[in-house]
C-alpha positions as a printed Julia matrix, in Angstrom:
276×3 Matrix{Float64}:
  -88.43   -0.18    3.18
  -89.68    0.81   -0.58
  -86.86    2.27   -2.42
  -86.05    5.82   -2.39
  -85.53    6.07   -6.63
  -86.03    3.06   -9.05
  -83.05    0.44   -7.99
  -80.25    0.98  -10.92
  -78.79   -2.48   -9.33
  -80.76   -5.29   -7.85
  -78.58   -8.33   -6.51
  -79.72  -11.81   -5.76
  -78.22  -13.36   -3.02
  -79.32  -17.26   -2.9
  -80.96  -17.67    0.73
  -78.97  -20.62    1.75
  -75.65  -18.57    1.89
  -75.98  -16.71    5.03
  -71.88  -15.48    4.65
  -73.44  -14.33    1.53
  -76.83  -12.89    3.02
  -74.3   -10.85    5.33
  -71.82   -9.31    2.83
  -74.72   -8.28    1.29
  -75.49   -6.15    3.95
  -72.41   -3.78    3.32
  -72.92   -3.63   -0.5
  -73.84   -0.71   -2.71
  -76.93   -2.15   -4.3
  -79.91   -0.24   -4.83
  -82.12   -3.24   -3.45
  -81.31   -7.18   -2.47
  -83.65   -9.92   -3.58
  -82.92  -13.24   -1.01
  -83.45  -15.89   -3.78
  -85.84  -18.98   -2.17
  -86.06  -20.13   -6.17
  -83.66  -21.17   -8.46
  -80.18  -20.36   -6.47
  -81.71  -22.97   -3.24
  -81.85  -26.92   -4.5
  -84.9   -28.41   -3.11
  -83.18  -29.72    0.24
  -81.56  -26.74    1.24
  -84.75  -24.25    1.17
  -85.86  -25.48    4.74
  -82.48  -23.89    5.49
  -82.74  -20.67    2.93
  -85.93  -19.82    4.37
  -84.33  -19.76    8.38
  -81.5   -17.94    7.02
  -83.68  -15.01    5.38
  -85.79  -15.19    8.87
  -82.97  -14.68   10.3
  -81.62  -11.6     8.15
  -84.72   -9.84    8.27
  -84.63   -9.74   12.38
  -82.6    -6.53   12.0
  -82.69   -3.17    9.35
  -81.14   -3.49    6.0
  -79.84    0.06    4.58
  -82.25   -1.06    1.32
  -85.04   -2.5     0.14
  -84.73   -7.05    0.89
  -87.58   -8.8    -1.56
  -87.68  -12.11   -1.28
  -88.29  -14.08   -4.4
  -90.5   -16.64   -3.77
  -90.88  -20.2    -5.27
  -93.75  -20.03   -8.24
  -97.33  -21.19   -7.41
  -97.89  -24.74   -7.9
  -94.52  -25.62   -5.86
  -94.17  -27.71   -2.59
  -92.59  -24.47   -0.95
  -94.97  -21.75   -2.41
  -97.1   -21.71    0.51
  -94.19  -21.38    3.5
  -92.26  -18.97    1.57
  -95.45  -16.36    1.3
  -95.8   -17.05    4.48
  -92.23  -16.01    5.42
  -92.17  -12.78    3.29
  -95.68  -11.92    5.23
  -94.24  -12.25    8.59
  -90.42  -11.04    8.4
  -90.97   -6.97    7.39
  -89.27   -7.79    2.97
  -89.84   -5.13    1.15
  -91.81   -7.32   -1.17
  -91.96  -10.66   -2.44
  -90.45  -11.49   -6.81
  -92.95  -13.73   -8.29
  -90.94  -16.22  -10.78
  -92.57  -17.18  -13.93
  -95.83  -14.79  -14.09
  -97.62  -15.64  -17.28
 -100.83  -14.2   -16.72
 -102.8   -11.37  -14.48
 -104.67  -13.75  -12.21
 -100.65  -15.24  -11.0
 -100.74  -11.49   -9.58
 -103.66  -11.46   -8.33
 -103.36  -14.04   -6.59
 -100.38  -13.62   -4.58
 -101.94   -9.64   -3.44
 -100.79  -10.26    0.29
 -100.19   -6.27    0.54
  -96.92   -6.68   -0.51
  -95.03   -4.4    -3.68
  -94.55   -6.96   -6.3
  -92.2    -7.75   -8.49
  -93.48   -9.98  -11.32
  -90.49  -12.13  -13.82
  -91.56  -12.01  -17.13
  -89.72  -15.33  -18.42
  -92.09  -17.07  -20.81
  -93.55  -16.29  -24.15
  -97.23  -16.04  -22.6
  -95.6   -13.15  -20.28
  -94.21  -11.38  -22.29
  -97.79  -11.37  -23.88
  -99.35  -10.38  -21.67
  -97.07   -8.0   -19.66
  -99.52   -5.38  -20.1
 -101.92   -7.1   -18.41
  -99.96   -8.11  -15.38
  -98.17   -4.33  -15.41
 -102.0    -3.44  -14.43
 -102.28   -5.2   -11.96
 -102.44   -3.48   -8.44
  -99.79   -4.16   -6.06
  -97.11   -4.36   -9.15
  -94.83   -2.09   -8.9
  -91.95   -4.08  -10.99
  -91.64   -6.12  -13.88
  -88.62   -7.63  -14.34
  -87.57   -9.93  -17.63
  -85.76  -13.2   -16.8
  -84.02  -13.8   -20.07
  -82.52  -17.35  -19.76
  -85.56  -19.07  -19.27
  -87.49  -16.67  -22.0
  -84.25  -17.57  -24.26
  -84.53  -21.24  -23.79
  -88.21  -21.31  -24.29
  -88.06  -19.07  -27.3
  -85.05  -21.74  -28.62
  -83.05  -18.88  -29.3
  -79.42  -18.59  -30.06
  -76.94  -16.6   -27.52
  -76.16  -13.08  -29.61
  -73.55  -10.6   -27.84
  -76.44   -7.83  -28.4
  -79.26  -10.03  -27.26
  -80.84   -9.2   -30.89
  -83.48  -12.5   -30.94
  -84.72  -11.29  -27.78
  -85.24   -7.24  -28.43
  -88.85   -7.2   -29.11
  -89.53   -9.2   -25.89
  -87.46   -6.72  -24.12
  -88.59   -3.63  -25.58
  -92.31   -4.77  -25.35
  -91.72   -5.47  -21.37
  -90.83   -1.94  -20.78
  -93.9    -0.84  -22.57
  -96.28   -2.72  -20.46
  -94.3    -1.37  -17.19
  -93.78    2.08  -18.76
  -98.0     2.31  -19.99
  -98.63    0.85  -16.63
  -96.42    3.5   -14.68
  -94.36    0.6   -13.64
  -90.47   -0.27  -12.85
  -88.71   -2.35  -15.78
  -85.67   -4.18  -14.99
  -83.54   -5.88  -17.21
  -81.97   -9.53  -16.86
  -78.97  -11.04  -15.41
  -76.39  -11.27  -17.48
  -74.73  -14.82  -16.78
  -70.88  -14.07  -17.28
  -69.28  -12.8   -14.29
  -65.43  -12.71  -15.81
  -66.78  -10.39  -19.28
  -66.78   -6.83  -17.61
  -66.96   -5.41  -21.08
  -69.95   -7.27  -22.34
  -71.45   -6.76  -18.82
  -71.09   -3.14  -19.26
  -72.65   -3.4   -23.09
  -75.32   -4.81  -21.79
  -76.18   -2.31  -19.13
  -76.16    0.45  -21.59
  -78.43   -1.26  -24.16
  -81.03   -2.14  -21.14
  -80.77    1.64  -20.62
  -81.14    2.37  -24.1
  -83.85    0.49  -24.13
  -86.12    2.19  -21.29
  -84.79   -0.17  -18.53
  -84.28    1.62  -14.72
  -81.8    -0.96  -13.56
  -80.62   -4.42  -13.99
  -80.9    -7.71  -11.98
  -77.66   -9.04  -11.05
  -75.55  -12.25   -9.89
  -72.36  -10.72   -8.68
  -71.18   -7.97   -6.19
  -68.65   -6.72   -9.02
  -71.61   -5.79  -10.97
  -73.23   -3.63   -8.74
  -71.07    0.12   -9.66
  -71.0    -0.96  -13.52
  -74.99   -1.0   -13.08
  -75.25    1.84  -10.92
  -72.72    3.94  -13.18
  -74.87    2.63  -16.54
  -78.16    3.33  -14.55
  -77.63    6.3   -13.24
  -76.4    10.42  -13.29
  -72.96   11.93  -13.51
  -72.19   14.97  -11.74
  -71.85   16.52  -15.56
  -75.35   15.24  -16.92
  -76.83   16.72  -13.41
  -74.87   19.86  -14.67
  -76.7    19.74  -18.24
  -80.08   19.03  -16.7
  -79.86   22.19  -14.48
  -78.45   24.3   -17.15
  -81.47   23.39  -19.15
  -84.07   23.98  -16.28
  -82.21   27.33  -15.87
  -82.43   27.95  -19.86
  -86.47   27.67  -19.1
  -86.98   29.38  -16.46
  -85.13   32.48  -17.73
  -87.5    32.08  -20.68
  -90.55   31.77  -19.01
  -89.84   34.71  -16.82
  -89.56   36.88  -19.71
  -93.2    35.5   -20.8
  -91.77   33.26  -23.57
  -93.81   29.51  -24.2
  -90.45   27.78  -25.32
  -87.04   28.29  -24.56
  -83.7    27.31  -26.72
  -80.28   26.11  -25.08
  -77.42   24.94  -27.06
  -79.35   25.91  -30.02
  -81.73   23.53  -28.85
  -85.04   23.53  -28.74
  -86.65   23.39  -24.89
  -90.39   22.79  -24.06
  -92.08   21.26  -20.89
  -91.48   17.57  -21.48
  -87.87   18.5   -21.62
  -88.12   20.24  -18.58
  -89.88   17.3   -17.0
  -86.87   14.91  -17.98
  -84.5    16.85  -16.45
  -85.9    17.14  -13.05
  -86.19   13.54  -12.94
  -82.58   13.39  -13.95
  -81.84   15.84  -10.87
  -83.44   13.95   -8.61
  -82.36   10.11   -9.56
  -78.81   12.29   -8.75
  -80.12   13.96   -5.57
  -81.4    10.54   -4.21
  -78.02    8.57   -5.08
  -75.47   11.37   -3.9
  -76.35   12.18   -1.29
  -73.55   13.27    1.28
């Protein structure tokens, strides 16, 4: 199922929880990924991979990826192989460093490509062009601990990665989605955080925890008053332009096209995620 709107919240659930896998099920995330990688220890993905067979026998209500153990890996080769044959959505590709990782793994599957290590985030652009990517999405803790950076409340040491990952996916006409954030008890700093990645350019976030899913989907997405303000403005132009004017002005504002553009696309992120 490919999503209906770029996912404001995307939860992992580790593949080797199948209480877990279920809950998940009646969740209000915009898209699962089933985790084969870092949430499974080596003995248990045997197990994580029958589970997500398993989950994928019936419909999910949204997009299940599967994020896949990297190339290289004693359990790269099964795990493709189980993403091919259970209907995901698409498979995450951990640690993607360079376009040919990408290549590579083009089984006809959407993509979702981590961006976790200096040499990504170098070459984002390149992988963001990659056909078959739809997603790039930045795993900070490993790019932190590679980068031998210090923990900072706004993530400051690790801005220019960040920003420069949503320019690759935005040049690219790609997804960007931000990184976990690791402390389930701090709603507050959670909730920070969301509204710098969507400062930032950033659709949605990645996330660890059920509670996070409505902070992300609140930072992520519209209010019934912004949806308000978008078709006030799109009303604002189309007056204008009916009277043969080239520009328009609301709330002693300035409005041309690209204005216009932005708030359609605010309607209809709104439309897709209220509907009823």
């Amino acid at each position: 199922m490919p999503p209906a709107h770029p996912p404001r919240s995307v939860l992992y659930v580790p593949g080797d929880k199948p209480r877990a896998i279920d809950k998940a099920r009646t969740l209000n995330a915009d898209a699962i990924i089933l985790d084969l990688e870092d949430a499974v220890a080596p003995e248990h993905k045997p197990a994580a991979r029958d589970h997500i067979c398993q989950a994928l026998q019936t419909p999910w209500p949204v997009p299940v990826l599967i994020r896949v153990n990297a190339q290289g890996t004693p359990w790269a080769h099964d795990d493709r192989e189980l993403a091919l044959t259970t209907g995901a959505s698409g498979i995450v590709l951990p640690k993607v460093e360079r376009a040919e990782d990408a290549h590579a793994l083009s089984l006809g599957l959407p993509l979702w490509a981590m961006i976790e290590t200096p040499q990504g985030v170098l070459n984002a652009p390149h992988i963001a062009a990659v056909p078959g990517v739809t997603t790039l999405i930045v795993g900070a803790n490993d790019l932190a601990r590679t980068l031998r950076t210090q923990p900072h409340p706004d993530r400051t040491p690790l801005l220019h990665a960040l920003s420069s990952v949503v320019l690759a996916a935005r040049a690219h006409g790609k997804t960007p989605l931000d990184a976990v954030y690791n402390d389930i008890r701090d709603d507050t700093g959670f909730t920070r955080e969301c509204q710098q990645g969507r400062a930032l350019g950033f659709s949605g976030k990645t996330l660890i925890h059920p509670g996070q899913i409505e902070p992300a989907n609140h930072a992520f997405g519209v209010t019934a008053t912004k949806a308000a303000e978008a078709q006030a403005l799109i009303d604002a132009w189309d007056a204008a332009r009916a009277e043969g004017k080239s520009i328009a002005t609301h709330q002693g504002a300035l409005v041309e096209q690209m204005h216009v553009d932005e708030a359609r696309e605010v309607l209809a992120l709104y439309s897709a995620t209220h509907r009823g």
